[in-house]
N, C-alpha and C positions, 0 to 999 in steps of 0.2 A: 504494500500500500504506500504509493509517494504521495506527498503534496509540495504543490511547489508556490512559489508568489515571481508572479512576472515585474520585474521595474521596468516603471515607465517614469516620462515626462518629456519636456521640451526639449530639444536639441541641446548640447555642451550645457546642462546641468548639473554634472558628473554622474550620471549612471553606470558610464564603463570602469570610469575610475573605482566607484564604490563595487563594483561586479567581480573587478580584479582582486578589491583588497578583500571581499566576502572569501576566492575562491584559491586567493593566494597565488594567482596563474596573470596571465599576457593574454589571456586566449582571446581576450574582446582589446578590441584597437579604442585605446584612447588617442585621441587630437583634435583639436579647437578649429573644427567645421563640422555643421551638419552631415547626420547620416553616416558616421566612420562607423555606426556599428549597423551592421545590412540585414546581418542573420541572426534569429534569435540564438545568444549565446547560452548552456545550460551548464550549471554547477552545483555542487552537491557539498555541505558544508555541515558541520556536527554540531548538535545544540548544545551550548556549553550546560553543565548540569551537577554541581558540587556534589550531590546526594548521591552519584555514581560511584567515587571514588572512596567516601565512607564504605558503601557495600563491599566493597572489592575489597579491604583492610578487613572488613570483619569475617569473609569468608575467603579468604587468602584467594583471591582469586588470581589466576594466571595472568589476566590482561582483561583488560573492560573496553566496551565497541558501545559510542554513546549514539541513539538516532542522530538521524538528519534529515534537512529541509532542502529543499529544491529553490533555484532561483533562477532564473531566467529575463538574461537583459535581453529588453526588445527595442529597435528600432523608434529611435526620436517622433514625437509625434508632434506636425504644425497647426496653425491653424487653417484650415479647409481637409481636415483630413478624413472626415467621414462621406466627402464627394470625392475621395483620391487622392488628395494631394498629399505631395511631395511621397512619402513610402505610405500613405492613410490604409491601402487595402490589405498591404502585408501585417502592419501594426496591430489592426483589427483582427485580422484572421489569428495573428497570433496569442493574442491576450484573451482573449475568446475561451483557450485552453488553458490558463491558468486557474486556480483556486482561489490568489487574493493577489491583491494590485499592493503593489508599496510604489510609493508616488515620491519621485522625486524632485525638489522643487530646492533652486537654487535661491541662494540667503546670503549672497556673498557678493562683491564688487570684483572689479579685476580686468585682466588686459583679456581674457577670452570673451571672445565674440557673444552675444546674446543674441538669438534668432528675433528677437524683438526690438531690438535695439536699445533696450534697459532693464535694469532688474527692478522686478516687481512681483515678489511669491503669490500673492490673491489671482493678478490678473493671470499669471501662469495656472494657477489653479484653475480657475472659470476656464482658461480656453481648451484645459484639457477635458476637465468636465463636462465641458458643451459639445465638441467633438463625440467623446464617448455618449452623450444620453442622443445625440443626432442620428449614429451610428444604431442605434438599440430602437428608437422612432421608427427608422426609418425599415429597420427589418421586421421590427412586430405587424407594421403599417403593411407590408405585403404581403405579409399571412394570417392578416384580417379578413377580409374578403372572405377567403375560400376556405377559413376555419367557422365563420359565421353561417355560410350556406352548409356544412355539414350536419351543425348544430341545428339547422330547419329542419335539418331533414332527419329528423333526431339521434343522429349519433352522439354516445352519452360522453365518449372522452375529449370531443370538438367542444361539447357544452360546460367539458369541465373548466380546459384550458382558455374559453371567454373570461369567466372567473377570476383569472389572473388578470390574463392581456390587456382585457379594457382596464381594469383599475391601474395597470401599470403602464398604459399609453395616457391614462390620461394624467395621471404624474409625470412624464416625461414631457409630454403639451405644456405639463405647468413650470418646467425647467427644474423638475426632481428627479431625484435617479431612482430606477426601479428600484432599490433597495428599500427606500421610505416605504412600499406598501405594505413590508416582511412584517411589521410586527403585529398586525393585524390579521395575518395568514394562519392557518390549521396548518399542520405535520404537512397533511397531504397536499394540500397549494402551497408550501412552499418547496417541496418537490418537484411539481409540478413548475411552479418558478427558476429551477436550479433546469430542468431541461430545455427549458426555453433559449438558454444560454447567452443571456443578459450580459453584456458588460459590468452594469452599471450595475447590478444586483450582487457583485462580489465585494465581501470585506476588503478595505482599504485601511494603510498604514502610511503616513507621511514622514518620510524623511526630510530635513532642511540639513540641507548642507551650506556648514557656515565655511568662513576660510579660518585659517589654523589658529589663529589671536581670539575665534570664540569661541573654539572649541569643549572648553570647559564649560560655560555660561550662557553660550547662545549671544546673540543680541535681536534689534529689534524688530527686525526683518524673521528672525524666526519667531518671536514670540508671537506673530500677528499669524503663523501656520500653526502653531500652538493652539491659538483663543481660534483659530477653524477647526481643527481638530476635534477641540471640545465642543462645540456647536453641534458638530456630527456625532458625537459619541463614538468617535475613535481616538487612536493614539498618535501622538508626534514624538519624532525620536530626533536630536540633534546628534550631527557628525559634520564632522570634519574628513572629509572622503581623503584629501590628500594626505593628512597622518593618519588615515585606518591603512592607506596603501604603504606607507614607510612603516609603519608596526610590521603588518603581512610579512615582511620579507626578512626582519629580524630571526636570528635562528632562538633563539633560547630565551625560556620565560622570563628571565632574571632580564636579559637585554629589555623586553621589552614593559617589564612591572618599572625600568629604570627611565626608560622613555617615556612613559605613560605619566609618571611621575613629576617627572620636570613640569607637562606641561597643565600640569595639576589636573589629570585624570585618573582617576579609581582602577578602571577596566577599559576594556578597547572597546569605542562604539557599536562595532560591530557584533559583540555579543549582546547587546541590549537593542539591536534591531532583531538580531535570529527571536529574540525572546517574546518582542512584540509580536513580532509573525504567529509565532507559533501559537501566541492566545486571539490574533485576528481571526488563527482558519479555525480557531474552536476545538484545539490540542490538547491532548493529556498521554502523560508519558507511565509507563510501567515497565518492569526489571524485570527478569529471570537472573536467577544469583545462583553459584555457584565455584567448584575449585576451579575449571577450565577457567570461564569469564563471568564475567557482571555486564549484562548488555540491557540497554535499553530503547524500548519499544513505544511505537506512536499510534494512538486510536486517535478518533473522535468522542471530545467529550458525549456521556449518554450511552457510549459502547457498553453490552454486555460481555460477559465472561465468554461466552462462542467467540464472539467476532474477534476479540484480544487474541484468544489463543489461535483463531486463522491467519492472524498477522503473521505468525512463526511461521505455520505450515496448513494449508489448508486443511489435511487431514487430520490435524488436532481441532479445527473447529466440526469436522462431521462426524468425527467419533468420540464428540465432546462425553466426558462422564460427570467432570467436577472439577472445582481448580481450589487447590491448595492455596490458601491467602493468607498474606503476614503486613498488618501497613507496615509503611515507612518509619514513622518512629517506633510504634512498637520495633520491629526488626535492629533500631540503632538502640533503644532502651534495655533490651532483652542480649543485647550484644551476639547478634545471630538469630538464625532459626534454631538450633538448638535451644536455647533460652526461651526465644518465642512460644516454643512449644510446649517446652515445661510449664510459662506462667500461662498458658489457656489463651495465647495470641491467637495460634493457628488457625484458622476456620477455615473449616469447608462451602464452600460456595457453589450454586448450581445454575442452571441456563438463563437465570433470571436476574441474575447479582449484574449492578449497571459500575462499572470498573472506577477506581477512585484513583486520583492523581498518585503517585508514590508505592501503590499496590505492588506487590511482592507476589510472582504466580509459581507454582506448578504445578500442569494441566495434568489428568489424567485423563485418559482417551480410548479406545478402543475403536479401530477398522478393520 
């Protein structure tokens, strides 16, 4: 099971910069002209995650293998891009396929070029949001018609998918993105909304990338992507993309807790962007522990015990029988499963247990 988050935004905002330094590679062309990046670029980066490395001391484990997210830079987006312009049909077709948007939105001054010809986060915001709710209009708008005449003609899943579509064309008429209609949606219309494959119906995460003198603090260019962020009830993450890519290349922790240091950061941005993603796409992580390794694993918050243990191996989810469960602190309190299971931690859990963040499994099964 992947999930991945596609970055976008406007031209020379640093998305390949920040793509290289998530993925620690060259593999995306950074340089100060539109479009250096053509193809979507994909990389695979590990959720940083402390509680890994406790398990692994308490059950000596060999080596620990932590999940990872998917990120994929796409092709700069202008404005006319939902009639074509400049790469608008490749950008489209490609974000289409992601899970969640992380929006990159430049916070910073400088000698690279602005496809607008000045820095301004909001207006870059608007034009990419307009684009994408244009782009989602403009497809639902086509398969109106001939979803409507089914529905006459009473086919029951044409009259489901009205249900959605209109409520969510006519938010986009009012320059809202499909997403606004979700919270007001049943299980099964927004299903129903997730295949329709909405742009604008995917969680979003904003990055401002400031230049290296804000990087600790932000300034006031990002705060006003901040106070957007929070309008929408999502998250804004500050970075400095050009020192996430000088950290990247650093070989050893110490180098870089020393550099991180100087410029009075805690941690590297970059691990507190994975970390937002990972609660935009609706994340929860669980462990298998052991002497080999201590590895951890990625559902969907609301996953039952089946579906967890199909992430391993599909065949542990069809011959599910029960799964062995230890939380998280219990597991660090009790100093192991051994302990756990003396003090009455252990539970048994069956097809119906809905998986909890830090959850300790092992599955029994039978095929």
């Amino acid at each position: 099971m992947g999930f991945n988050c596609g970055i976008v935004g406007l031209p020379n905002v640093g998305k390949s910069t920040l793509f290289n330094a998530l993925t620690a590679t060259a593999a995306a062309q950074a340089a100060n002209y539109p479009f250096c990046t053509i193809e979507p670029n994909v990389g695979r980066v590990s959720v940083p995650d402390e509680r890994m490395d406790k398990l692994a001391v308490l059950a000596n484990s060999v080596k620990t293998v932590p999940t990872q997210l998917e990120f994929v830079d796409i092709a700069g987006l202008v404005r006319g891009a939902a009639k074509g312009e400049g790469l608008g049909n490749q950008f489209l077709a490609h974000i289409r396929e992601v899970d969640a948007i992380m929006h990159v939105v430049r916070c910073f001054e400088g000698e690279v070029t602005h496809v607008e010809g000045s820095v301004d986060p909001i207006r870059d915001i608007e034009t990419v949001d307009t684009e994408l709710m244009l782009a989602d209009l403009d497809s639902l708008e086509k398969r109106l018609v001939n979803t409507q005449k089914k529905a006459k003609q009473g086919e029951k899943e044409a009259q489901e998918q009205l249900t959605v579509m209109e409520p969510a064309i006519a938010a986009l008429r009012d320059g809202k993105p499909a997403r606004s209609i979700m919270p007001g949606l049943s299980p099964e219309k927004l299903e129903i909304l997730r295949q329709l494959q909405l742009v604008t119906s995917k969680p979003v995460l904003y990055v401002a990338n400031v230049g290296e003198e804000d990087a600790a603090k932000g300034n006031a260019l990002s705060e006003k992507v901040a106070a957007r962020a929070k309008a929408e009830g999502t998250e804004c993450v500050v970075i400095a993309a050009e020192i996430e890519s000088q950290v990247a290349i650093l070989e050893s922790p110490e180098e870089k807790k020393e550099f991180l240091s100087a410029l009075g950061l805690e941690e590297p941005g970059l691990n507190r962007i994975i970390r937002a993603g990972y609660r935009r796409l609706n994340l929860l992580t669980f462990f298998t522990v052991g002497p080999k390794e201590t590895r951890a694993w990625t559902v969907r918050a609301g996953s039952q015990a089946p579906q967890a243990a199909g992430v391993i191996h599909t065949d542990f989810e069809r011959g599910f029988i029960r799964a062995e469960t230890i939380a998280y602190d219990d597991y660090i309190a009790c100093k192991g499963e051994a302990g756990a299971r003396e003090a009455g931690k252990l539970r048994q859990e069956g097809k119906d247990y809905v998986v909890k963040d830090g959850d300790i499994f092992h599955f029994k099964f039978n095929v």
